[in-house]
C-alpha positions in Angstrom: -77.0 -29.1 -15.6 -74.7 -31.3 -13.7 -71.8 -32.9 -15.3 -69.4 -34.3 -12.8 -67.0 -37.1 -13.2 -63.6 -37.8 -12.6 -62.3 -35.1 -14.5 -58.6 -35.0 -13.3 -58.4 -38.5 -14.9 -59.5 -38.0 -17.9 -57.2 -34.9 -18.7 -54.3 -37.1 -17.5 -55.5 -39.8 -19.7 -55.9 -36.8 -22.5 -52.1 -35.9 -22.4 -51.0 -39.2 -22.1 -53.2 -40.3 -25.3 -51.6 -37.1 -26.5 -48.5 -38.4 -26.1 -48.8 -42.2 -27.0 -48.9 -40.3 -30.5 -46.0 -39.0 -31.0 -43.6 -41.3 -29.2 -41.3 -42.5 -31.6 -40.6 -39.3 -33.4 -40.1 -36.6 -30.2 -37.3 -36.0 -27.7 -38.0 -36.1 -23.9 -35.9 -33.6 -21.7 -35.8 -34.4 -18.1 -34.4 -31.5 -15.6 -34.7 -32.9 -12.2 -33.3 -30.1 -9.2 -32.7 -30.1 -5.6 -32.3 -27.6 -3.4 -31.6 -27.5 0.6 -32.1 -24.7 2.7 -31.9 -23.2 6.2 -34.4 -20.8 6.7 -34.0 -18.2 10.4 -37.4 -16.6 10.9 -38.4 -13.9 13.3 -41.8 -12.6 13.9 -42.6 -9.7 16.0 -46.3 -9.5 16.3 -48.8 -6.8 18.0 -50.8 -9.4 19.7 -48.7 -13.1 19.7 -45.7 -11.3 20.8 -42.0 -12.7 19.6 -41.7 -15.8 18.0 -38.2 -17.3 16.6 -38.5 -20.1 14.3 -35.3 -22.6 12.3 -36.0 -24.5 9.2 -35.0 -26.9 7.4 -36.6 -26.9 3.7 -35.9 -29.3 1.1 -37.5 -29.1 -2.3 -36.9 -31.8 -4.7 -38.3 -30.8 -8.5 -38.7 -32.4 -12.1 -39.2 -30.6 -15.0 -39.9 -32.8 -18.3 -40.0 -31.7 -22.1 -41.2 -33.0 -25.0 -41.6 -32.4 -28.7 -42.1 -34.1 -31.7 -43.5 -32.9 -35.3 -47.3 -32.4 -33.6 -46.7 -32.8 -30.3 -45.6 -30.3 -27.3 -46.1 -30.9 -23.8 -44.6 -29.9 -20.3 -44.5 -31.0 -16.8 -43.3 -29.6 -13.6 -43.6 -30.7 -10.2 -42.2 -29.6 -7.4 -42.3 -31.3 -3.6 -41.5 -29.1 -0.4 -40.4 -31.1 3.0 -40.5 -28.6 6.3 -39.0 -29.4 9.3 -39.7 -26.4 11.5 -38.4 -26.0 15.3 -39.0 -23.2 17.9 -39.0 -23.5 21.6 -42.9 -24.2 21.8 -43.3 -26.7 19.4 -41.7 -28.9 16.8 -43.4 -30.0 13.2 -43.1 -31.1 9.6 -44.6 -30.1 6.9 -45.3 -31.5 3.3 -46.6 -30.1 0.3 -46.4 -30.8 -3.8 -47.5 -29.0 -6.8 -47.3 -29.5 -10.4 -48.6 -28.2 -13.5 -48.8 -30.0 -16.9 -49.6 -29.0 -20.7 -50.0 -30.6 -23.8 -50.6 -29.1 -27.3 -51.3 -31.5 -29.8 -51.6 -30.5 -33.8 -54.2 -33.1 -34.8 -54.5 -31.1 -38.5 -52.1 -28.6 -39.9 -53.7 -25.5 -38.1 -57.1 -26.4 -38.4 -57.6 -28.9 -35.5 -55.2 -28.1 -32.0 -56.3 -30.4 -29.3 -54.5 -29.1 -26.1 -54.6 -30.3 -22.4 -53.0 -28.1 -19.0 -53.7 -27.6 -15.2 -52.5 -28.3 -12.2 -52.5 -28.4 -8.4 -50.9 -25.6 -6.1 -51.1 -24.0 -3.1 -53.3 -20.7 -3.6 -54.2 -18.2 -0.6 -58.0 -18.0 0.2 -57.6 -15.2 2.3 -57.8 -12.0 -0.1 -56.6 -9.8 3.3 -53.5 -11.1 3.4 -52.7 -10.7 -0.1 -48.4 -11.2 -0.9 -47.8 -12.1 2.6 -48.5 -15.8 2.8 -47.0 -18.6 2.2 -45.9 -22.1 3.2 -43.5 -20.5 6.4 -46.5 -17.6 7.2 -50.2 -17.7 7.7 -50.0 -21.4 5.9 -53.4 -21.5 7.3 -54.9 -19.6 4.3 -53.2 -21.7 1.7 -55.9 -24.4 0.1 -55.2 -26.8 -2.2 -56.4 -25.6 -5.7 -56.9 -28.2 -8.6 -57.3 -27.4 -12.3 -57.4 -28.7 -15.6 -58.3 -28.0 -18.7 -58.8 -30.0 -22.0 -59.6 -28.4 -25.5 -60.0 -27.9 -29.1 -59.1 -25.3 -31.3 -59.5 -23.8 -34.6 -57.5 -21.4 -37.0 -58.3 -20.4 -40.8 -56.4 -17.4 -41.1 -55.8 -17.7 -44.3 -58.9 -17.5 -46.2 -59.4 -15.2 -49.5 -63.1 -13.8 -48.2 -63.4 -15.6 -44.1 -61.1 -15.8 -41.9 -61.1 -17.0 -38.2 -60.5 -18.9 -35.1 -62.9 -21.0 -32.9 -62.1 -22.7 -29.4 -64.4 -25.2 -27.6 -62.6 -26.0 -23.5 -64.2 -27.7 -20.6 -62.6 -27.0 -17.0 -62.9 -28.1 -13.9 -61.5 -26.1 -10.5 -61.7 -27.6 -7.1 -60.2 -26.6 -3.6 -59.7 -28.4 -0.9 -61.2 -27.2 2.8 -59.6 -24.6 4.7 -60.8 -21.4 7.1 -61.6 -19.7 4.4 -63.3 -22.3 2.2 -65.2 -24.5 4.0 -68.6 -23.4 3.7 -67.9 -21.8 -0.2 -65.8 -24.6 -1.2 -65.1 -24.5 -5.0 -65.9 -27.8 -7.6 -66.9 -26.0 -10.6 -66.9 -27.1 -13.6 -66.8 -24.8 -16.9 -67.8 -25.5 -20.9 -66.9 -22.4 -22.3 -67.0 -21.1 -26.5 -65.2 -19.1 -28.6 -65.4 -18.0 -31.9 -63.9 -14.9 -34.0 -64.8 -14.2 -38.1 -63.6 -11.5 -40.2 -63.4 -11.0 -43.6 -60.5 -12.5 -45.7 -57.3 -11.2 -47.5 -59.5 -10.4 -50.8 -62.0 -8.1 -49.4 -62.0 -4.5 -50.4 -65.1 -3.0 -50.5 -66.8 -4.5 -47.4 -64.5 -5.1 -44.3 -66.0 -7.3 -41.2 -65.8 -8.9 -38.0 -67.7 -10.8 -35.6 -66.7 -11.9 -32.2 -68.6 -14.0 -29.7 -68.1 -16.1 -26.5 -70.0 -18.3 -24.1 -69.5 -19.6 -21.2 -72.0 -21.6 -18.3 -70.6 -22.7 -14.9 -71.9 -25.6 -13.0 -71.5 -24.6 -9.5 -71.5 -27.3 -6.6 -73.7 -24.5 -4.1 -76.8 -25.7 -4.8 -77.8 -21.8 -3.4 -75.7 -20.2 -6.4 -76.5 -23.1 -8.9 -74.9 -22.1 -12.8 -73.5 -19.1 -14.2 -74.1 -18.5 -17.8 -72.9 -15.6 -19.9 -72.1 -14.7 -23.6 -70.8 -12.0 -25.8 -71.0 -11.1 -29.2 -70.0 -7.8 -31.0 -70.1 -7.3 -35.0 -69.2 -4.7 -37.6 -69.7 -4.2 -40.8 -67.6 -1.4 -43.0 -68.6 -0.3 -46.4 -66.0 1.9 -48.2 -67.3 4.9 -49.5 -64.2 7.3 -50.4 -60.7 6.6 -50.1 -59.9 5.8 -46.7 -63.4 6.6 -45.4 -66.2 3.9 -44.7 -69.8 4.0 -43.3 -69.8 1.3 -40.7 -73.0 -0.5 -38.6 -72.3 -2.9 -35.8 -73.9 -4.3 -32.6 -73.5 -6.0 -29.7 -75.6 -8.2 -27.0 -74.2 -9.6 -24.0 -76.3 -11.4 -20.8 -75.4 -12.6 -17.9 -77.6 -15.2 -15.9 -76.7 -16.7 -12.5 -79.5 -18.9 -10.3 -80.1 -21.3 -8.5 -80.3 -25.1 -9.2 -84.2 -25.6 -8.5 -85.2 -21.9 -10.5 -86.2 -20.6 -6.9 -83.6 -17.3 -7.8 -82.7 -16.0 -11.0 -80.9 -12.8 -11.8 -80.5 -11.5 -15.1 -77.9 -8.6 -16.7 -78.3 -8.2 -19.9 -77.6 -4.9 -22.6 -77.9 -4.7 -26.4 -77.2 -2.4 -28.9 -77.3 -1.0 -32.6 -75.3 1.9 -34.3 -73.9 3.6 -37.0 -71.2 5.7 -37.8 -67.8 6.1 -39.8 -64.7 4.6 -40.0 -61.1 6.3 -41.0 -58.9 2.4 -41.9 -55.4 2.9 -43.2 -54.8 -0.4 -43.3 -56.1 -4.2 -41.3 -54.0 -2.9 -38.2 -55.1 0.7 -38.7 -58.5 1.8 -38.0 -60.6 4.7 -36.2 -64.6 4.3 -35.9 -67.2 6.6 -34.2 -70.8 5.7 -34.3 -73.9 6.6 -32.9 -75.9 3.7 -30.6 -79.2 3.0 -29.3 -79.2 1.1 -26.0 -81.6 -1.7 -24.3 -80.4 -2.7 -20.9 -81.6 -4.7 -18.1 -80.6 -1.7 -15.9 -83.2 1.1 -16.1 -80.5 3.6 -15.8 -79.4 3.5 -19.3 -82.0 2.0 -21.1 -83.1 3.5 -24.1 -79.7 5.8 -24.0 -78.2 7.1 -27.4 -74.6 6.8 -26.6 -70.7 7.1 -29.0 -69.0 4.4 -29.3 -65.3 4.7 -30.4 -63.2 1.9 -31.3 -59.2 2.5 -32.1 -56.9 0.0 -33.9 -53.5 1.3 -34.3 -50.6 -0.2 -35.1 -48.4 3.2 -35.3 -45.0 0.7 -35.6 -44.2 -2.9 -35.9 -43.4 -2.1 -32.1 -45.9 -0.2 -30.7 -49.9 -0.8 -30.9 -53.1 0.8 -29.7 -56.5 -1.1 -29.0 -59.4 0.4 -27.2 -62.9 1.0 -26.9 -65.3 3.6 -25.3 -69.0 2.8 -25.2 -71.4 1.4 -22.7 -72.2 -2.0 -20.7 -75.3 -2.6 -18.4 -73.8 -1.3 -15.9 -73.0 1.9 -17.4 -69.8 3.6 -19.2 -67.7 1.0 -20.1 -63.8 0.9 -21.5 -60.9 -1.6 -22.5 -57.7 -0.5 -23.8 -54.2 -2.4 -24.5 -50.9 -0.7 -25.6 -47.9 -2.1 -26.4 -44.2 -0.9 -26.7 -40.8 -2.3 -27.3 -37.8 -1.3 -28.3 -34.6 -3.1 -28.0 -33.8 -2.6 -24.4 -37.4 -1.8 -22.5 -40.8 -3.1 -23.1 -43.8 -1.6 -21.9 -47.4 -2.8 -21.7 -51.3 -1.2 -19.8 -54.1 -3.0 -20.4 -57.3 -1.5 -18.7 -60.2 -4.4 -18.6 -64.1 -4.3 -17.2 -65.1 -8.1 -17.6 -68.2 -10.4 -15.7 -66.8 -13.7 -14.5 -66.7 -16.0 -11.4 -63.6 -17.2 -10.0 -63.5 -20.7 -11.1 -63.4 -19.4 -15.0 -60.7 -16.6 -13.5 -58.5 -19.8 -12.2 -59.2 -22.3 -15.0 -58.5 -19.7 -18.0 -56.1 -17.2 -16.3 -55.5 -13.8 -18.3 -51.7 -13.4 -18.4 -50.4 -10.2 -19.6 -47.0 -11.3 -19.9 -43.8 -9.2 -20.2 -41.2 -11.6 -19.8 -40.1 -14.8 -21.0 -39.7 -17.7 -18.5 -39.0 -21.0 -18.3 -41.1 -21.9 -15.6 -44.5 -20.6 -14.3 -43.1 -18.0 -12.2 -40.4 -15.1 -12.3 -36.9 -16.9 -11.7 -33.1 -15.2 -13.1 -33.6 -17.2 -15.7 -36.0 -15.0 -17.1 -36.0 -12.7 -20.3 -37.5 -10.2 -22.1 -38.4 -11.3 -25.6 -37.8 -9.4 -28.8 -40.9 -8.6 -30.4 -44.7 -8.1 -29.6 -45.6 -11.3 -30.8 -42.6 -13.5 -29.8 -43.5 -17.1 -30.6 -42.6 -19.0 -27.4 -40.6 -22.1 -27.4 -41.8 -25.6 -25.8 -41.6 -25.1 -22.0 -41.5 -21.5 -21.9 -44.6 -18.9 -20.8 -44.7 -15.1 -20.8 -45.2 -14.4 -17.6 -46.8 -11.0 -16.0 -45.0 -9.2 -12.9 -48.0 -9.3 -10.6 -50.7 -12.5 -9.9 -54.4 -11.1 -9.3 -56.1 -11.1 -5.8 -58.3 -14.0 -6.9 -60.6 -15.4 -3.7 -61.3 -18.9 -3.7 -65.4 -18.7 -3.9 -68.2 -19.1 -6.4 -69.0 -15.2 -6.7 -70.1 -13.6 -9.7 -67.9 -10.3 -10.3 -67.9 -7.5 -12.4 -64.0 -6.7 -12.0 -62.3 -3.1 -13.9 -58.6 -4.0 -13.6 -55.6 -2.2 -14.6 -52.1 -3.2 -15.1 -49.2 -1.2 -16.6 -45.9 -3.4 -16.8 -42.1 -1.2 -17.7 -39.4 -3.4 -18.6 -35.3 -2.9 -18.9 -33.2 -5.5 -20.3 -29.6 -4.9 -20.8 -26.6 -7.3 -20.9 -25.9 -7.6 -16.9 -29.5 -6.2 -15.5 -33.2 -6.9 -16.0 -35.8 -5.0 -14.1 -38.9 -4.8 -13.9 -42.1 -1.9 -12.3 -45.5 -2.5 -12.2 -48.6 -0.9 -10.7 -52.1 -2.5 -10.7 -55.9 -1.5 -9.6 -58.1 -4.1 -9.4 -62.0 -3.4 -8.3 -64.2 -6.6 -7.7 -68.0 -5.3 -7.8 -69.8 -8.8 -6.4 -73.2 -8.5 -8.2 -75.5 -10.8 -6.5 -74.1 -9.1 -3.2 -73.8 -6.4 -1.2 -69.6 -6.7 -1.3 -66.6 -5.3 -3.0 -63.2 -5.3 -2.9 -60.1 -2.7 -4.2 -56.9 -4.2 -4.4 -54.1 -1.9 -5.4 -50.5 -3.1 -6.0 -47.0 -1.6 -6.9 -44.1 -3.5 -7.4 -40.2 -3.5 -8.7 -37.8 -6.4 -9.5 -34.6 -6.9 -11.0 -32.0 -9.3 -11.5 -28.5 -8.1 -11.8 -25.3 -9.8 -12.9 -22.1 -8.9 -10.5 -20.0 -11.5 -12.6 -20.2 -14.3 -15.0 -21.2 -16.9 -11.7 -23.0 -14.2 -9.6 -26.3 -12.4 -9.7 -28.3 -10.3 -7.1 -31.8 -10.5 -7.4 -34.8 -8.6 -5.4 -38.2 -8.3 -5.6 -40.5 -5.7 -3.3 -44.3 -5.1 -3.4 -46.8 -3.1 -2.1 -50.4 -3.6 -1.6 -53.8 -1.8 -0.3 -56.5 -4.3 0.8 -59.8 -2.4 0.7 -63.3 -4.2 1.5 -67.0 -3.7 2.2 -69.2 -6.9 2.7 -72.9 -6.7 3.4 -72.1 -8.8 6.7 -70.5 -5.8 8.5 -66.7 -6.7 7.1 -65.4 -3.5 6.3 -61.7 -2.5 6.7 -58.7 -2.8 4.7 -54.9 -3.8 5.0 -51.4 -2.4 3.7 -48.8 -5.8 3.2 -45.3 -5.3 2.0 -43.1 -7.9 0.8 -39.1 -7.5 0.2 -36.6 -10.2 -0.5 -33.0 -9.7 -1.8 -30.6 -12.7 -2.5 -27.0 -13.6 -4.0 -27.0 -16.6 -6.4 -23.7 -18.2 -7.1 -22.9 -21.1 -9.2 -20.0 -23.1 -7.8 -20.0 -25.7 -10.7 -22.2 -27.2 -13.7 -24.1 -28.8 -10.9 -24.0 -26.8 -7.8 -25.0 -23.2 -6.3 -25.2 -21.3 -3.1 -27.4 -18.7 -2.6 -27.9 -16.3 0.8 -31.4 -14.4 0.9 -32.8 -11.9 2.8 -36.5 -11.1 3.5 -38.9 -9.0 4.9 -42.6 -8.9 5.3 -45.2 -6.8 7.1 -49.1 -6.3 7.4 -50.9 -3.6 8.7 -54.7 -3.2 9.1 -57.9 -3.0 10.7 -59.1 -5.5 8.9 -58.0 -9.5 11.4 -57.5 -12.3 9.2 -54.1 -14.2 10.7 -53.3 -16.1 13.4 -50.8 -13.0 14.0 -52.9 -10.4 14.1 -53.7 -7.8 12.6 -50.5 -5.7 12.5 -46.8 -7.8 12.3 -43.2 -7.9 10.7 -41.5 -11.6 9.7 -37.9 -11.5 8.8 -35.9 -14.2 7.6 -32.3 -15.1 6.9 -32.1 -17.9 4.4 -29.1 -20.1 3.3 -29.1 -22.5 0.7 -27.6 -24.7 -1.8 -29.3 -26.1 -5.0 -27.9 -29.5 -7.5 -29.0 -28.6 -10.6 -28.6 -31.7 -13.4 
């Protein structure tokens, strides 16, 4: 089904109806920054030879807040001016992004109506992953728009049900480049939500029942929609004590074909089972049960398989969700832990989901660890104080890493893995991370392993000066049908001094450092090369 229309307007015109609301009661906060900086850039590469390169970069930006009693919303743009000089050519360059959000509390819990995306600069070259940007390889950057409106439900408060339901519609379109012109995204997304349990009064029957759907309109008339759902349910009768005999299922199916029904492909998997369950309490439960198995893929249809589910909230600080069972395309496992304490936070999720990229860029999963003001890592970053920190207006929780998302209307089955340490003390924050992501494209013969290590830290070296740095590692491994097989090892380091000379005004000096190795040629550089640059700057801050 097709349903295209000027979708970018009508989100704008969804936050600013948003807003119209709310007008009289709210305060607007406007944070306008400049910054101004010489950039010295030398590239050594295998194949292009030497290159020196001066810039100048100017980046005007605007941050505005605003709250009322039912009203929340954000906005941040941010415009970037090159000038860029070396002794074979002379250019400028120009680029701006933004990103906007709006929560609006129609009725008191029940009825949220919210409205976010944006437009940035996002690499479409998944070989080159960390090590482009506007100053290197700008060639793989495309222009990426999204937004998002929706509606949202909470009754958590119920005596026997208890819930939440969302209803969203996205849109995600990129602009041509290299590696987009002939899989150019303009997708657009209805996607459903919906999670019931029993309430605060139950005691002899404990429940839940979870299900989401989703359907992609996809441009490619030779890919045509993507439409998937979930549902999973349990059922626990108390027999003795702490002990219960539990039944659930689940069904999932996942349908991707063509606009005119010339191609379909279809994954689907159901199941039934019983078992026990050992519950201490709503946050503290251990099932095992017994399944029967129907699946699309003859491999494991009509398997008897465990299924183990853990809920387990050993401290207000420290939690335990996973489960072991199977999917269609065999074992199949998610787990999140958590962990704070005053000073260090950890989290690991481990996920195995089907998506496409447009839902992976409209709705992204953030896994958050710090507390920003922004949509990215700055020194103005924290780490919050509890597991379920309730964010203020402008802030986001924002993860260490960003996922290797391509810019293309595949359907992937992706297993991705993050852990996430965090110290926080009064002069230092740091941060470690390590990540394996697999994508498994299932309507082709291609896949993709993208493992990534990381550190950073900001550090305090008096009340006016902070050093900061931030170095990353990453493996590029992939196998397309077409032949394409290689991989690629990209390293990023950058180190700076930030000093505040006034209210207004700061200096900072940075330092960076950037190399790619591999057999795998994606850049206008080559396949092997180092870029180092020596940056000075100064930045009016209002």
């Amino acid at each position: 089904m097709k349903r295209n229309f000027a979708f970018s307007k009508l989100a704008i015109f969804t936050t600013s109806a948003l807003g119209a609301l709310s007008t009289h009661a709210g305060n607007l906060t406007l944070q306008p920054t400049v910054s101004a900086e010489t950039i010295f850039q030398q590239i050594d590469s295998d194949t292009q030879g030497d290159r020196d390169i001066n810039t100048l970069r100017i980046e005007p930006s605007l941050k505005a807040l605003y709250e009322s009693g039912k009203l929340r919303a954000t906005f941040n743009g941010t415009g970037t001016h090159l000038e860029r000089d070396t002794d074979n050519f002379s250019n400028d360059d120009d680029y701006f992004e933004y990103s906007y959000s709006a929560d609006y509390e129609a009725i008191d819990r029940l009825l949220t109506l919210s409205a976010s995306g944006g437009s940035s600069y996002r690499n479409a070259n998944t070989d080159n992953y960390l090590v482009s940007d506007f100053l290197n390889n700008s060639g793989d950057l495309a222009r990426t728009d999204t937004n998002t409106i929706s509606a949202r439900s909470e009754f958590t408060r119920g005596p026997w049900v208890a819930g939440t339901a969302s209803l969203s519609y996205s849109t995600v379109k990129t602009e041509d480049n290299e590696f987009t012109t002939n899989a150019r995204l303009n997708n657009d997304t209805i996607s459903a939500f919906t999670s019931l349990e029993n309430g605060h009064s139950a005691r002899s029957y404990i429940w839940k029942f979870n299900g989401d759907y989703s359907d992609t309109d996809r441009e490619n008339a030779a890919l045509g929609s993507f439409e998937s759902y979930n549902t999973d349910a349990f059922v626990d009768k108390m027999v003795f004590r702490n002990w219960a005999f539990r039944v659930r299922g689940q069904s999932e199916a996942h349908t991707f074909s063509t606009d005119d029904a010339l191609f379909s492909n279809d994954r689907e998997f159901d199941s039934v089972g019983a078992g026990i369950t050992y519950r201490q309490g709503q946050n503290r439960s251990i099932s095992l049960t017994a399944n029967k198995a129907s699946s699309s893929n003859q491999e494991n249809d009509g398997d008897v398989y465990p299924d183990v589910r853990v809920n387990w909230a050993f401290t207000d600080r420290t939690s335990l969700n996973a489960e072991f069972g199977k999917s269609f395309y065999g074992d199949a496992a998610s787990v999140e832990f958590k962990h704070a304490t005053r000073k260090i936070r950890t989290t690991f999720s481990y996920s195995e989901d089907v998506s496409n990229f447009s839902q992976l860029l409209s709705t992204p999963e953030s896994l958050g660890i710090f507390v920003c003001p922004g949509s990215f890592l700055s020194q103005f970053c924290y780490q919050p104080t509890s597991l379920d920190y309730q964010l203020e207006t402008g802030e986001q929780l924002i993860q260490l890493v960003d996922d290797n998302n391509a810019l293309e209307d595949n359907v992937i089955l992706r297993k991705n893995g993050l852990l996430q340490v965090s110290y926080q003390s009064r002069r230092l924050r740091v941060g470690v991370y390590a990540q394996f992501a697999d994508d498994d494209y299932l309507a082709a013969e291609t896949r993709r392993k993208t493992k990534t290590y990381g550190t950073n830290f900001t550090y305090d070296l008096g009340v006016y000066t902070s050093l900061n740095g931030d170095l990353s590692f990453a493996n590029i491994e992939r196998d397309d049908d077409d032949g394409g097989t290689g991989e690629s090892d990209n390293t990023r380091l950058t180190l700076s001094v930030n000093h505040k000379l006034s209210r207004y005004f700061s200096a900072n000096l940075g330092y960076s450092y950037i190399d790619r190795e591999g057999t795998v040629s994606g850049s206008v550089l080559g396949n092997n090369y180092t870029d180092q640059r020596l940056t000075l700057g100064v930045v009016f801050r209002y």
